[in-house]
C-alpha positions, 0 to 999 in steps of 0.5 A: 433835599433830594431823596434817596428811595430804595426798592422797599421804599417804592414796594410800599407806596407804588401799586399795579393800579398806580403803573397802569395810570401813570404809564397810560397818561404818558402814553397819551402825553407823547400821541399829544406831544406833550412828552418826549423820550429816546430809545435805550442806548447801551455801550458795551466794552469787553472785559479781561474775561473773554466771555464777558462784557461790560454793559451801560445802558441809559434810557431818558425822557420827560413830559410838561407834566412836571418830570424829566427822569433817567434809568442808568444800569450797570452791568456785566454780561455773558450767556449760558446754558440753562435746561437746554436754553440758552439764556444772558445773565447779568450782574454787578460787582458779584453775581445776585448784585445789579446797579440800576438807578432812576435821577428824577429831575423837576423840569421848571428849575432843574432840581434833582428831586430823587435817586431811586432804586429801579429794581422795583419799579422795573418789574412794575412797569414791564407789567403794566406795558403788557397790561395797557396793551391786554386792556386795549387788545384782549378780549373782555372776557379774557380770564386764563393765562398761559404763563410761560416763565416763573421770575419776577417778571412773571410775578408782576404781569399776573398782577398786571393783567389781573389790574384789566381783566378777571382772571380766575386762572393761570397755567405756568410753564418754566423749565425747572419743575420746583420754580414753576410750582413755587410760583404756582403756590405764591400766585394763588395765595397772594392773588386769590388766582388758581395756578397751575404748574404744567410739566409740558409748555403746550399745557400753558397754551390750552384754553389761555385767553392771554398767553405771556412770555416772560424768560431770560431765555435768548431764543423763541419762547412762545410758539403759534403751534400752540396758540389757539383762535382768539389769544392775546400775546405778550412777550417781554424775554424771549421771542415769538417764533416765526409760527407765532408771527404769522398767527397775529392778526393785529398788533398794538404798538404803544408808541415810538421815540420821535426823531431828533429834532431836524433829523427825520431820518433818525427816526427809528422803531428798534428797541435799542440802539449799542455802541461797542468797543470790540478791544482789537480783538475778533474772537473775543468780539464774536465769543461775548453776547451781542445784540445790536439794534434790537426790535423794529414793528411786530407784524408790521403789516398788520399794526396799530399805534395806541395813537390810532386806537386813542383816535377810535380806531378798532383794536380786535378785528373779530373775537377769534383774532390773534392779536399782539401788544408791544411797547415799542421804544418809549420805555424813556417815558415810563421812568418819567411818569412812574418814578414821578408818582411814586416820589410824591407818594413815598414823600407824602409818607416821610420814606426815603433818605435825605441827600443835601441837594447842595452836595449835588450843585456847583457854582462852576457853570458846566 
């Protein structure tokens, strides 16, 4: 049978602990070229709605660990204001709706194994990528957070962080007041960590060991103004503006997607690559979001793969050191390695609805 496993499903078996772990096997699995993975490749058509745009987008990979998996999202796109930012919403079939699936395949006979919701375990991975990189880059004892963004990604990085270091204290800064406060109350109830909510983003910075940007927002959202000696930044929505660049003194890199195979030249460092129908018409092409190759190496000048520190490479040059940490584009690889742990552990538990594998299968070779 193969199973069919919801975001519930996967909330009550997959733990930040377990993330963390599985994630970081990956990681060492890919340095030792025993896994491989691509970049997100996205497609993007417009739709009759001139300031909306059909989004699909895939990212893949496996390991001889046992598991090849594929994350497949569809959405519809735009942009809008919100509190003075400019931010990209998303949505499937009706705003509050998304279609983001994980196939979970076993790599010594094919068999498709799950299909698994990915909201879940989306947040939960995000969370521990910036949590490998706090536990190699930050320093030990790192204990306060700056917090800026109050969604779910939000949520699961204080869990992260709090997976690598003690934090006794987060300060959350989001542009409207009840959000940050409402995140402020969960934090500290559920986690036992002193939350604060500021009203002014420079608050979020004061004294944080570990600063975090966690928005929707398409513009800067952590500024090197703010940062103080010794910080460690993460940045998962938004972006670092060029203050903030300039203020990293190392950053880590958790790795890159290997060039196809006779085609070194293919390799790349962006995020993402897109494909986009423009529909014939220019104003329509240029009046919908657009974000082509995204990403490429942080500070490239002063980055470090996880490869190298796995070697014994020093990660902090100094205890005042700004330092950085980015995934890269292997997100392909985390989908194999936590949508694998949780199947075996939401099997174990009986959770889940059977699919008839045979209804997945044909006798017709493809």
């Amino acid at each position: 049978m193969t199973l069919i496993l919801s975001n519930d499903d996967i909330a009550s078996v997959l733990t930040m602990r377990e993330t963390v772990d599985a994630l970081e096997r990956a990681y060492r699995e890919l340095a030792a070229g025993e896994a491989v993975c691509r970049p997100r490749i996205d497609v993007r058509i417009p739709t009759s709605d001139p300031e909306k745009t059909y989004q699909w987008g895939t990212m893949e990979g496996g390991s001889v660990s046992g598991y090849f998996a594929i994350r497949m999202k569809s959405d519809i796109i735009y942009e809008q204001t919100y509190a003075g930012t400019r931010t990209q919403e998303k949505y499937c079939v009706r705003p509050g709706l998304y279609c983001g699936l994980i196939m979970l395949f076993d790599i010594e006979n094919g068999e498709p194994l799950a299909i698994i919701n990915d909201g879940y375990l989306q947040h939960m991975r995000v969370g521990a990528d910036s949590a490998i990189g706090t536990k190699y880059m930050a320093r030990e004892d790192a204990k306060v957070v700056g917090m800026i963004g109050s969604g779910g990604m939000a949520r699961s990085h204080i869990e992260a962080f709090a997976t690598v270091r003690d934090i006794v204290r987060v300060q959350v800064y989001s542009p409207t007041k009840e959000h940050r406060e409402a995140f402020a109350a969960e934090i500290t109830e559920r986690l036992g960590i002193e939350t604060v909510a500021v009203d002014n983003p420079a608050d979020a910075y004061k004294g944080a060991d570990i600063v975090a940007g966690c928005t929707d927002a398409s513009i800067p959202v952590v500024f090197g103004r703010y940062i103080e000696d010794g910080t460690h930044i993460t940045c998962v929505g938004g972006q670092l503006d060029g203050d903030a660049l300039e203020r990293i003194d190392r950053a880590l890199r958790l790795g890159s997607a290997p060039a196809p195979v006779g085609l070194p030249e293919f390799a790349l460092h962006d995020e993402s690559i897109a494909y986009e129908a423009t529909g014939g018409t220019p104003a329509r092409a240029r009046s919908r979001p657009r974000r082509g190759r995204a990403g490429g190496i942080v500070a490239e000048d002063r980055a470090v793969f996880l490869e190298q520190l796995l070697a014994g490479e020093q990660a902090r040059p100094s205890a005042t050191a700004v330092t950085y940490s980015a995934r890269g584009n292997i997100q392909g690889a985390q989908f194999f390695a936590v949508a694998g742990r949780a199947y075996e552990m939401a099997k174990a538990k009986g959770l889940g609805r059977d699919l008839p594998t045979e209804w997945l299968l044909q006798d017709i070779r493809d």
